[in-house]
ZADOPA-450979 format. One record per atom (N, C-alpha, C, O): residue number from 1; x, z, y; residue in three letters; atom name. Coordinates in pm, whole numbers, plus 50000, padded with zeros to 5 digits. Each point is the difference from the previous one (the first is absolute). Last residue first. Layout:
N
+-----+-------+-------+-------+-----+----+
|   i |     u |     w |     v |  aa | at |
+-----+-------+-------+-------+-----+----+
| NUM |     X |     Z |     Y | Ala | CA |
...
+-----+-------+-------+-------+-----+----+
This chain:
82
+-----+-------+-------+-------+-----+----+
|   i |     u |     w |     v |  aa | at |
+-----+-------+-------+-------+-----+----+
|  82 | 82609 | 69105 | 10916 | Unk |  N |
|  82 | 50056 | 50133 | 50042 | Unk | CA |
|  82 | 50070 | 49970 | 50167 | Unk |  C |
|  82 | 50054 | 50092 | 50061 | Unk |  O |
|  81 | 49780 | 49564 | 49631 | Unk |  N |
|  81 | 49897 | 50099 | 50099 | Unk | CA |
|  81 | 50028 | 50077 | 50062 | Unk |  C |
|  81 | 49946 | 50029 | 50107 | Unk |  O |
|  80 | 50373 | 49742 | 49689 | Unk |  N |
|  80 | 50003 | 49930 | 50093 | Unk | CA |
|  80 | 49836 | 50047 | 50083 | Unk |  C |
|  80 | 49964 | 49980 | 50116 | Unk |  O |
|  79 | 50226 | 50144 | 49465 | Unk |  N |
|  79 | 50052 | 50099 | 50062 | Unk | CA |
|  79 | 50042 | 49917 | 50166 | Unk |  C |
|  79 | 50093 | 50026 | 50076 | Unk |  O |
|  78 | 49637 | 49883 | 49541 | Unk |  N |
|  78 | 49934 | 50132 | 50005 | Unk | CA |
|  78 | 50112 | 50042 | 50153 | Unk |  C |
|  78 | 49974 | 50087 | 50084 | Unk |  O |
|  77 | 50054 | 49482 | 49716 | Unk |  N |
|  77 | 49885 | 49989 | 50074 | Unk | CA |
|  77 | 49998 | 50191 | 50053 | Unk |  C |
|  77 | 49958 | 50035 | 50110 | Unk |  O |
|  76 | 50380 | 49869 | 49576 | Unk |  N |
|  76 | 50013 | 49923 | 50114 | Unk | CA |
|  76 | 49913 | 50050 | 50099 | Unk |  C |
|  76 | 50034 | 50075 | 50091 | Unk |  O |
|  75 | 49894 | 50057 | 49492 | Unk |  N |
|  75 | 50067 | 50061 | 50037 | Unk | CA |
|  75 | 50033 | 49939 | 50127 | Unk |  C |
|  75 | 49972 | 50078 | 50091 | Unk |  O |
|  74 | 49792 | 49657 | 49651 | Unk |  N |
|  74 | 49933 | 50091 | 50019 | Unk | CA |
|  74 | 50082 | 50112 | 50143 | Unk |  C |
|  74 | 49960 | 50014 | 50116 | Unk |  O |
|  73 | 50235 | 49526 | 49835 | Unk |  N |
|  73 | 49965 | 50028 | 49872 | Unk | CA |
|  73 | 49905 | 50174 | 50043 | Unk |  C |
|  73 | 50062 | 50054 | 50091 | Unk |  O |
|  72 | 49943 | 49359 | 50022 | Unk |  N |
|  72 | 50067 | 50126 | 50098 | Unk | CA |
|  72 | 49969 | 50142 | 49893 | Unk |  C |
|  72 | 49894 | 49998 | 49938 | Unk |  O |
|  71 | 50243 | 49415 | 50050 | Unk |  N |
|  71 | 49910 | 50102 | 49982 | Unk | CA |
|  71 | 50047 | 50193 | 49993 | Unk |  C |
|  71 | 50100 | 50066 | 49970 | Unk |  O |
|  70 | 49856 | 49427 | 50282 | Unk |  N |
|  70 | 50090 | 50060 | 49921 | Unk | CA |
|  70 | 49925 | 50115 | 49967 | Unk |  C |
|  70 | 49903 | 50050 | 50056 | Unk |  O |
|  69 | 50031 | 49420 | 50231 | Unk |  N |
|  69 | 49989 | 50110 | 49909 | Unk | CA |
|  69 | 50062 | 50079 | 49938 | Unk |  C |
|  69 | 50087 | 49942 | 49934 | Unk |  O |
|  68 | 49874 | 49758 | 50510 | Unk |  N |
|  68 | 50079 | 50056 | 49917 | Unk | CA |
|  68 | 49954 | 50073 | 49924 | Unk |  C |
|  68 | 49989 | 50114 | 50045 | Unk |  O |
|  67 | 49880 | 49390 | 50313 | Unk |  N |
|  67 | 49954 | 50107 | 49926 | Unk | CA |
|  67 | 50110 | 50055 | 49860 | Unk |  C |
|  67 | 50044 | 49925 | 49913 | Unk |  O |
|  66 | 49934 | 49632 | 50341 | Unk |  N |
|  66 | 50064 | 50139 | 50125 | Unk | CA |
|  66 | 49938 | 50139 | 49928 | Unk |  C |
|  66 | 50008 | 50103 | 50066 | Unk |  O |
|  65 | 49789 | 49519 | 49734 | Unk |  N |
|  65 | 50172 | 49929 | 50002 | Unk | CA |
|  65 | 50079 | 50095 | 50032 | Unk |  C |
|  65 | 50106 | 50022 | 49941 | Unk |  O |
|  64 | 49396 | 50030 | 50084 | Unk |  N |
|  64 | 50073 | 50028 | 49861 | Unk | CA |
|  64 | 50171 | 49978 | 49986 | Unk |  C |
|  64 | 50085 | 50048 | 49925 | Unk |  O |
|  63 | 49574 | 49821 | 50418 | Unk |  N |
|  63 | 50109 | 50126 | 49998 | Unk | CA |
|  63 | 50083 | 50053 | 49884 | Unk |  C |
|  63 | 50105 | 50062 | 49984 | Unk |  O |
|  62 | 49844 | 49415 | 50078 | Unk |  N |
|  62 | 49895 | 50103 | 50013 | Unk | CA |
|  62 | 50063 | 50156 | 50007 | Unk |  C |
|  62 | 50117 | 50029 | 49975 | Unk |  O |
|  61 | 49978 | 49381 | 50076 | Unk |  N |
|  61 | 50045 | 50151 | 50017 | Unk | CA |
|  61 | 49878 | 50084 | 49984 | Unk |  C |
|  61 | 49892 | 49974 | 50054 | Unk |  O |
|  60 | 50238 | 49487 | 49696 | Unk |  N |
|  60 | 49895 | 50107 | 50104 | Unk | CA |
|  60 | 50042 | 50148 | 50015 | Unk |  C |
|  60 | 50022 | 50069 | 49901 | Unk |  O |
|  59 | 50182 | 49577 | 49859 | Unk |  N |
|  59 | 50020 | 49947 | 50119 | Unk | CA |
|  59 | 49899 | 50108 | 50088 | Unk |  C |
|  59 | 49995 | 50022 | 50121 | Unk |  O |
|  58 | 50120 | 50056 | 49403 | Unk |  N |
|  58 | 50100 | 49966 | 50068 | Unk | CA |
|  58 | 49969 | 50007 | 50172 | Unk |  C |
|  58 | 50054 | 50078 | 50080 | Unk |  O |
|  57 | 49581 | 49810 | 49635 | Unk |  N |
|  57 | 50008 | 50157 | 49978 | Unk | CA |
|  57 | 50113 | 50049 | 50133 | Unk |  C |
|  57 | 49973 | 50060 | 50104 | Unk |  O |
|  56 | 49952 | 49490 | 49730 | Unk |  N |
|  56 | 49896 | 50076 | 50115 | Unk | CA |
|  56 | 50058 | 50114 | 50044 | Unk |  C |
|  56 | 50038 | 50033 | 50112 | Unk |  O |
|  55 | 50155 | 49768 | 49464 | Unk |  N |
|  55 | 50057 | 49967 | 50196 | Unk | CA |
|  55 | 49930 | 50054 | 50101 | Unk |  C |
|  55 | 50048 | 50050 | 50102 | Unk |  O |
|  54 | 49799 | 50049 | 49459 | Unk |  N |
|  54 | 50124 | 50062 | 50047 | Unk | CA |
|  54 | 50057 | 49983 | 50161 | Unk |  C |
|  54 | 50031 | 50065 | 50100 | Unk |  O |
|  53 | 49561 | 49671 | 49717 | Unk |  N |
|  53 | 49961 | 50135 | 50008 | Unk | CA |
|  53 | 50108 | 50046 | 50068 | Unk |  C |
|  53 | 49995 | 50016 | 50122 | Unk |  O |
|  52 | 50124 | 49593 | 49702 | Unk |  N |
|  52 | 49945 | 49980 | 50179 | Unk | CA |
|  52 | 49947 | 50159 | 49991 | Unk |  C |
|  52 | 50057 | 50066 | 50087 | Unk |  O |
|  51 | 50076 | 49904 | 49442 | Unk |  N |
|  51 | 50138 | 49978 | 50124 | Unk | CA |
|  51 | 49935 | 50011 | 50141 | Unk |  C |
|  51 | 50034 | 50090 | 50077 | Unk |  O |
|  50 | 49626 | 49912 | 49591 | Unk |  N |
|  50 | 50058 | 50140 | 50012 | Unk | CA |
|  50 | 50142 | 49990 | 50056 | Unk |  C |
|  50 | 50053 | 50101 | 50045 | Unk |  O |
|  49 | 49706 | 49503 | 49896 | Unk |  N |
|  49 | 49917 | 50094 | 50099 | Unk | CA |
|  49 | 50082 | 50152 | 50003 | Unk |  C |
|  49 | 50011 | 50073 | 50098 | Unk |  O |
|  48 | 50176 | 49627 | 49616 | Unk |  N |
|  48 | 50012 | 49917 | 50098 | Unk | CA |
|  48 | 49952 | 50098 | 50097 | Unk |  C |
|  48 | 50076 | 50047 | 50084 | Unk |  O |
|  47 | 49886 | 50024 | 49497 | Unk |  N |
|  47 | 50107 | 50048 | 49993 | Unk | CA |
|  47 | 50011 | 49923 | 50195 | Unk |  C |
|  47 | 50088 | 50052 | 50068 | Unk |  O |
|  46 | 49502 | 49860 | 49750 | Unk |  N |
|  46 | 50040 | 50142 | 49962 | Unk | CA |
|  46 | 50113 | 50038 | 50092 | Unk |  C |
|  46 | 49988 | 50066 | 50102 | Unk |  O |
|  45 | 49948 | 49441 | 49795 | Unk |  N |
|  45 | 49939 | 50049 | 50111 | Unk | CA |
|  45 | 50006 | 50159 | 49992 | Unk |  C |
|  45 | 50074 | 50029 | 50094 | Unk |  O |
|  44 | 50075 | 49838 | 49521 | Unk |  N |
|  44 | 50108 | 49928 | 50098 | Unk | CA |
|  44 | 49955 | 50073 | 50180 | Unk |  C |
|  44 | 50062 | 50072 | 50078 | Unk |  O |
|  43 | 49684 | 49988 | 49473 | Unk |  N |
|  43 | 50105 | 50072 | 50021 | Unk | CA |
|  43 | 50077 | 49985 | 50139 | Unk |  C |
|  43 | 50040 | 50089 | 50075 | Unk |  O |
|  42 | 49655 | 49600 | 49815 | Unk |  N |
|  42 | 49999 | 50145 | 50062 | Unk | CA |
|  42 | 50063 | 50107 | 49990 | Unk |  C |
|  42 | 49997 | 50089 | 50085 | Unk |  O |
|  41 | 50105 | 49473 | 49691 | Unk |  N |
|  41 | 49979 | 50047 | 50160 | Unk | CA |
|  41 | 49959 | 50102 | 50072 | Unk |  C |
|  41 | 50053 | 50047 | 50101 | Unk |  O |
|  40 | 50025 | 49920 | 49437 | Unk |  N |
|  40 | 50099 | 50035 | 50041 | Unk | CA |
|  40 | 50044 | 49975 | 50158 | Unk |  C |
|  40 | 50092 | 50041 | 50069 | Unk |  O |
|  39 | 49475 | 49882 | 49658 | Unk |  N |
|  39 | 50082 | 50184 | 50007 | Unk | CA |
|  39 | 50126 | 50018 | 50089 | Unk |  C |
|  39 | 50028 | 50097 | 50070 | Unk |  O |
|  38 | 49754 | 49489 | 49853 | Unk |  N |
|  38 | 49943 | 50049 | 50098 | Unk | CA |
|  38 | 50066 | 50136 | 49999 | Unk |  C |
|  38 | 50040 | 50064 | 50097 | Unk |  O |
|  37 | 50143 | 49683 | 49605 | Unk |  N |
|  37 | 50021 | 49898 | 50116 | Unk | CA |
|  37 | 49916 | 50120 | 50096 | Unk |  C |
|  37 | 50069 | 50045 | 50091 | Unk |  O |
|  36 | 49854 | 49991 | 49496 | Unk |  N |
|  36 | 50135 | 50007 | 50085 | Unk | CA |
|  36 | 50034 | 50016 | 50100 | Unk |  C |
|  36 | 50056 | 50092 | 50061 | Unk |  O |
|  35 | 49551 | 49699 | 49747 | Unk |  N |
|  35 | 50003 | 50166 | 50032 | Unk | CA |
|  35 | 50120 | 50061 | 50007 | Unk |  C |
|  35 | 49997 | 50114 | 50048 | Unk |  O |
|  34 | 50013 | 49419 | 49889 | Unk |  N |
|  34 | 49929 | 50071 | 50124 | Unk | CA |
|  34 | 50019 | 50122 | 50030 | Unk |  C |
|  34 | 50056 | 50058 | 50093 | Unk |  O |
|  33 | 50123 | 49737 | 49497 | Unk |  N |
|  33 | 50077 | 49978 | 50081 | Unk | CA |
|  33 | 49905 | 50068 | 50207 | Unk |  C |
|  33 | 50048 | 50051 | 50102 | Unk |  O |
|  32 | 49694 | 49958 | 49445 | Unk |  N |
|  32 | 50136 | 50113 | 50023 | Unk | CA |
|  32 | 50074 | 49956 | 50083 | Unk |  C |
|  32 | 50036 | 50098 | 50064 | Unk |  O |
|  31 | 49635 | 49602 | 49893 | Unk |  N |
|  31 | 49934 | 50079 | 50024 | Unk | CA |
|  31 | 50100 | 50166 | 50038 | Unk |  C |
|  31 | 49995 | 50082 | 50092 | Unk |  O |
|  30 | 50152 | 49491 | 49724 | Unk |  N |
|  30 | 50015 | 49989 | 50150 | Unk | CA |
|  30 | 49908 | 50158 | 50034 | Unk |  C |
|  30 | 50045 | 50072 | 50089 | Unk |  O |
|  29 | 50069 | 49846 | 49473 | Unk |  N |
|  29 | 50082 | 50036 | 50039 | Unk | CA |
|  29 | 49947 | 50032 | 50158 | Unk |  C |
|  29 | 50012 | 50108 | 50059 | Unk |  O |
|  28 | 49680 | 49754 | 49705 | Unk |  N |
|  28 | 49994 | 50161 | 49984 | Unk | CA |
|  28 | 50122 | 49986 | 50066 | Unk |  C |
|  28 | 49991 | 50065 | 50104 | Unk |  O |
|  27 | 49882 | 49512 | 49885 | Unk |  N |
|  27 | 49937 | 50075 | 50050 | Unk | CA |
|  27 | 49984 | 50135 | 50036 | Unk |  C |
|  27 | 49939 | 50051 | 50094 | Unk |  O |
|  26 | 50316 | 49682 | 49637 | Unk |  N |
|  26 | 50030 | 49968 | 50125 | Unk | CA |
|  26 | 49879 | 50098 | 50084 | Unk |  C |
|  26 | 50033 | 50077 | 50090 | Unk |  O |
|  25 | 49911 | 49903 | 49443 | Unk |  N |
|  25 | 50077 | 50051 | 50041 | Unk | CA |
|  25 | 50081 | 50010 | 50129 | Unk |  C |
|  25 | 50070 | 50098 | 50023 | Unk |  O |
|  24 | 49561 | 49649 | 49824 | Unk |  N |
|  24 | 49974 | 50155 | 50056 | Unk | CA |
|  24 | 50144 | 50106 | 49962 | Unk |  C |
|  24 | 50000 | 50123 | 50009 | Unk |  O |
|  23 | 49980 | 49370 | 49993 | Unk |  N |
|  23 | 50000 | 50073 | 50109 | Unk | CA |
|  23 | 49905 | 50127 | 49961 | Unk |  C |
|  23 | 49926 | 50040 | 50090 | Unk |  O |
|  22 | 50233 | 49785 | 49557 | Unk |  N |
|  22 | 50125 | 50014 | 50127 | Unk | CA |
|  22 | 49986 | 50018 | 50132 | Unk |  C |
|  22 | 50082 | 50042 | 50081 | Unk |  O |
|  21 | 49553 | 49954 | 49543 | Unk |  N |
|  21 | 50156 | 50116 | 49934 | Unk | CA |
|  21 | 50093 | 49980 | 50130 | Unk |  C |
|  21 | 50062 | 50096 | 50046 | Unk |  O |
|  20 | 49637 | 49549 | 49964 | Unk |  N |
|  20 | 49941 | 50147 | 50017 | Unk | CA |
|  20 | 50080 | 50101 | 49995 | Unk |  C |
|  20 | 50030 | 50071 | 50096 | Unk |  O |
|  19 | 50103 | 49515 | 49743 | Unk |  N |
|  19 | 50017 | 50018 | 50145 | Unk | CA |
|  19 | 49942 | 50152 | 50073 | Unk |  C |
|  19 | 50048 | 50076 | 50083 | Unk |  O |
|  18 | 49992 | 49828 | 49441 | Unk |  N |
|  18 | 50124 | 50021 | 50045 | Unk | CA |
|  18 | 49955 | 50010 | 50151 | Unk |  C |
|  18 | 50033 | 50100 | 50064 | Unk |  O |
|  17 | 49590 | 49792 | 49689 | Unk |  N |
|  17 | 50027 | 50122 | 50018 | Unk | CA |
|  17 | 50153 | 50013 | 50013 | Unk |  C |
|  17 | 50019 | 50121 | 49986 | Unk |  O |
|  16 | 49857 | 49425 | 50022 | Unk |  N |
|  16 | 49919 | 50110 | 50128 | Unk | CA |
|  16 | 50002 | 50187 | 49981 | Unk |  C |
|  16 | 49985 | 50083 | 50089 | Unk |  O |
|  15 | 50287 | 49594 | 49579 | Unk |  N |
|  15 | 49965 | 49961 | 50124 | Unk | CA |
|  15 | 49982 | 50072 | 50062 | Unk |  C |
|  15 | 50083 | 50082 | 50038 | Unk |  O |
|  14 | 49729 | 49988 | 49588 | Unk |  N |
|  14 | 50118 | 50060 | 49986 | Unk | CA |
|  14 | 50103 | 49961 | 50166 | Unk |  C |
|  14 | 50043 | 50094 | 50067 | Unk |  O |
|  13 | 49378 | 49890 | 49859 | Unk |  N |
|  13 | 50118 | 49916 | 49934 | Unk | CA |
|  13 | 50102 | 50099 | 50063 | Unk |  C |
|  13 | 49975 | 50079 | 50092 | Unk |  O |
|  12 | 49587 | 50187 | 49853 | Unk |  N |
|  12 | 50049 | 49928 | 50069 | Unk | CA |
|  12 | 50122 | 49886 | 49931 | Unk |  C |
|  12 | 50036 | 50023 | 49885 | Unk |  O |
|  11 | 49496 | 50197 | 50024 | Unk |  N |
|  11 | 50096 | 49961 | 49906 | Unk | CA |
|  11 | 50083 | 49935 | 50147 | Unk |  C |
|  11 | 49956 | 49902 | 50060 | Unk |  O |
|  10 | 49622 | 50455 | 49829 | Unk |  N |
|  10 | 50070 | 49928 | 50093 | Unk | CA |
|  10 | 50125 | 49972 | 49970 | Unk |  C |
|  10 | 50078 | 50092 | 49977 | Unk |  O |
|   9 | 49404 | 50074 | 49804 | Unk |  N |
|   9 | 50131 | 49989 | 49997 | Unk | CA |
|   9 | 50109 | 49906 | 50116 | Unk |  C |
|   9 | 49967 | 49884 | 50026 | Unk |  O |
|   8 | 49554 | 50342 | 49975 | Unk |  N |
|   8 | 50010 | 49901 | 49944 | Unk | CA |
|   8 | 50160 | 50070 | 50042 | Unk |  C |
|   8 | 50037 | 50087 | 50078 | Unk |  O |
|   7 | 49442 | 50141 | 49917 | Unk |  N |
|   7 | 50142 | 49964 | 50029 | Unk | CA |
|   7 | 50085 | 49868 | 49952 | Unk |  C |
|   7 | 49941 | 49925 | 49923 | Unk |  O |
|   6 | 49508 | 50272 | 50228 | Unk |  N |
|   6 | 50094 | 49915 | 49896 | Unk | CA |
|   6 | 50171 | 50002 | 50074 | Unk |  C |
|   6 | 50041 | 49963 | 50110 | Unk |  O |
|   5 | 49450 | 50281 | 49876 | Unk |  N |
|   5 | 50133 | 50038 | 50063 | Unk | CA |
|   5 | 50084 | 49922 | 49931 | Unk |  C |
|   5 | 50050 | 50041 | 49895 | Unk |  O |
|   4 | 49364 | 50057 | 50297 | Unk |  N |
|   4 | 50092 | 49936 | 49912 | Unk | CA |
|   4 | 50150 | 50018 | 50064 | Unk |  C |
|   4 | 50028 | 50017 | 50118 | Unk |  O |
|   3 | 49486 | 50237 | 49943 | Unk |  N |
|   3 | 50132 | 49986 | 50016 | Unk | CA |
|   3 | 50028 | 49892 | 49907 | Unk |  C |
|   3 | 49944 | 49995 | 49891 | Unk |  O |
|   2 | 49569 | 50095 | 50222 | Unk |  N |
|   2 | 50049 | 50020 | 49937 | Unk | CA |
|   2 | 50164 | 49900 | 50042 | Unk |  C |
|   2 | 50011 | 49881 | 50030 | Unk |  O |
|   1 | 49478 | 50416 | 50070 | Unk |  N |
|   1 | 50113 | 49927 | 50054 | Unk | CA |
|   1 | 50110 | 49992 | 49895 | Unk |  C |
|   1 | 50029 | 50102 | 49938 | Unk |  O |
+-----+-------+-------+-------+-----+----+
């Protein structure tokens, strides 16, 4: 079996390689203007779910609300066995 491998040279006109040159630069910008664009929505949705989280939070009673912690120190405890 036998391979053959011919290359050839590619000569674009000056013309068509300006346009190329412009839209792939349009291209990369828009490509950065997205991923922007998406980071900084989700961010958005993020910051959004963790407010309705809060409000939830706010609007629901749990005992936790009617609940006192403190803390009680050895000596205390010894002389509330007593």
């Amino acid at each position: 079996m036998t391979q053959m491998f011919v290359q050839v040279a590619c000569v674009i006109p000056a013309e068509d390689l300006f346009t190329r040159e412009t839209k792939g630069l349009a291209l990369a910008c828009l490509s950065v203007f997205v991923s922007l664009f998406v980071i900084n929505y989700l961010d958005y949705v993020k910051k959004l779910q963790e407010n309705n989280y809060i409000e939830w939070d706010i609007k629901t009673v749990t005992a936790g609300d009617y609940s006192i912690e403190f803390d009680l120190k050895p000596s205390f405890f010894e002389k509330y066995c007593q």
